[in-house]
C-alpha positions, 0 to 999 in steps of 0.5 A: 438498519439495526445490529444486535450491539450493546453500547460502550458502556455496558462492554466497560462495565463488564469484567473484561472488555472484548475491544481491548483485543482489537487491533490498533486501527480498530480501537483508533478508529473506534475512539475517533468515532466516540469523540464525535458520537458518544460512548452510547451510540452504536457506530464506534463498536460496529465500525471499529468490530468492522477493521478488526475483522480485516485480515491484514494490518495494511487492509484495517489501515486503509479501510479505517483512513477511508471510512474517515473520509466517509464518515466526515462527508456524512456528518456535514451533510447532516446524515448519521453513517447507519443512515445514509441512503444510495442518493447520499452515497452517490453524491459522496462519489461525486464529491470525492472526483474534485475534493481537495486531500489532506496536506501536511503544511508549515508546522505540521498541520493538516489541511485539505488543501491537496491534490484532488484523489486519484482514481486509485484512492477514490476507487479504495475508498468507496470500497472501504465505505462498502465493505462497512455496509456489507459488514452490517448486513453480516451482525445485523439481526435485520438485512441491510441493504448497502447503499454503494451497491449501485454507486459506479466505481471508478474504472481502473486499467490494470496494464496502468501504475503511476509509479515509474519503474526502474530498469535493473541498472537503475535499481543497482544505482540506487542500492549502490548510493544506499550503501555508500552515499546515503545523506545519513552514514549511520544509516546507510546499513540499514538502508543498503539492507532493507532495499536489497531485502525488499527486492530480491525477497519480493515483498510487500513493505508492511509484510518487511515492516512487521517482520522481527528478527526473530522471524529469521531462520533457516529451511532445508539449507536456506536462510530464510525470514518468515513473513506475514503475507497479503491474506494473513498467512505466513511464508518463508521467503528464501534471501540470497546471500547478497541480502544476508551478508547486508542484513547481517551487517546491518543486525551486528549481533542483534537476535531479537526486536524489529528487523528494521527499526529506529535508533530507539528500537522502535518500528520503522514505518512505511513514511521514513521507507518513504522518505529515504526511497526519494531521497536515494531516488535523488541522489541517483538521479532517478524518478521519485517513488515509493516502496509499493512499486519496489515488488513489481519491479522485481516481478518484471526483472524476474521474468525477463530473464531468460531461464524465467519460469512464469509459474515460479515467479507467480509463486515467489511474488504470492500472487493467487493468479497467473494474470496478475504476474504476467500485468507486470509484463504487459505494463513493460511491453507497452512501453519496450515495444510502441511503435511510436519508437520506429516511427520517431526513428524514420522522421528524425532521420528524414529530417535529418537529411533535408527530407522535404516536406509534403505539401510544400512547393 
């Protein structure tokens, strides 16, 4: 397994080093790497080469944490990660099925003492320590056979999420107490903004989260915020003016800098939109989520409705697949119509009129 890398050195000695044009994850997960293998060795160059050639942010992020997780489990079983073999990524699989995670504990250290992963993250993770593989075999001046080719991944039913979802009322619920009980009245703005941009625009929260108000405009009539999507294009997203009158609120004047951001002007990041969806979430007393589970939402309500047009809703949601629009759904149809609601319906009214009960005397 060999790749056509020169080492760190001699790029630094140059008159302008390429990497500082990387992206962030790219250079974090290259300097990581350095600290543990030296400057001269070429896993630092090639894994960081590796996120920077990721399309979108959200993929570099996700790829360079699980690649972390790789790369740690090789390193303590004595195997350099240009090294591994099919054997040792099998037995990664292994450990990854009772492996504690990370788990932020009193005075913000980190220790693995989590939850196991979930079928989802072990699923992301062998796809990120892949992906690596079949990166080296594209810079490589030798084939190079990728050790998780015939490593089993774990199965995931695309009619499953995790994440509960909310009915209609129960999102006007939580955007009513953004907009006037959220714990923080100097942030309630933003929050009643950023909730209602986030649904009714149907985005990815890293696609709101990088968007600046610059990106803000108008096309053929209509307000509009140019967003970043999923494969590295950009889109002009229609708001409607229950939106635009909250996201205006929110700028007062502000024409320029992130459209969310903190009170110092920096970016909001995707742990505070965290933090306040399960704070809102308690407040009005409604299961605890996340943002990643905010589009799909939006995609069920849509199609419930009864002038929905499925080919529209696909197109809004940018998913490439019709498939993937009608998930969303399926995943609502086997909860509205379990048969299991007509069965416990028949029983409680037996009971409840002193049916009695087969085999007793």
């Amino acid at each position: 397994m060999t790749a056509v890398v020169p080492a760190a050195g001699e790029l630094a000695r140059g008159a302008a080093d390429p990497r500082a044009l990387w992206p962030e994850h790219a250079q974090k997960l290259s300097a990581h790497l350095a600290g543990i293998y030296g400057e001269d060795d070429a896993l630092p160059v090639l894994a960081g080469g590796w996120i920077a050639s990721q399309r979108s942010t959200n993929t570099q992020k996700a790829y360079a944490r699980g690649f972390k997780v790789f790369e740690e489990f090789a390193r303590e079983h004595g195997a350099h990660p240009l090294a591994v073999r099919t054997g040792l990524a099998d037995a990664f699989r292994l450990h990854l099925e009772s492996a504690p995670t990370w788990r932020r504990v009193k005075g913000g250290q980190l220790e693995r003492t989590g939850e196991p992963y979930s079928d989802n993250s072990r699923a992301a993770v062998l796809s990120a320590a892949s992906s690596f593989f079949d990166y080296l075999d594209k810079v490589g001046d030798e084939a190079v056979k990728n050790p998780f080719d015939a490593v089993a991944r774990p199965v995931l039913d695309p009619d499953f999420s995790p994440t509960p979802g909310y009915t209609e009322q129960e999102w006007a619920a939580l955007v009513a107490v953004a907009r006037d009980h959220h714990r923080a009245a100097a942030y309630r703005k933003r929050a009643y903004a950023l909730l209602l941009v986030l649904y009714t625009c149907c985005l990815r929260i890293d696609s709101l989260l990088n968007a600046r108000v610059e990106d803000l405009g108008q096309d053929k009539g209509h307000r509009v915020l140019r967003v970043r999507t999923k494969g590295g294009g950009r889109r002009a997203k229609a708001i409607p003016p229950v939106a635009w009158d909250a996201l205006s609120d929110y700028l007062d004047g502000r024409t320029e800098g992130w459209l969310f951001c903190t009170a110092s002007g920096n970016r909001l990041d995707e742990p505070a939109v965290w933090r306040l969806l399960q704070s809102l979430a308690r407040r009005a007393g409604l299961p605890l989520r996340g943002p990643h589970g905010v589009k799909g939402d939006a995609v069920t309500h849509a199609l419930a409705r009864p002038d929905a047009r499925p080919d529209r809703v696909q197109r809004w949601a940018e998913h490439a697949s019709a498939r993937t629009t009608q998930r969303y759904n399926r995943r609502k149809e086997l909860l509205d119509d379990s048969p299991g609601y007509a069965l416990g319906a028949d029983l409680a009214g037996a009971l409840q009129h002193g049916q009695p009960q087969r085999g007793r005397a």
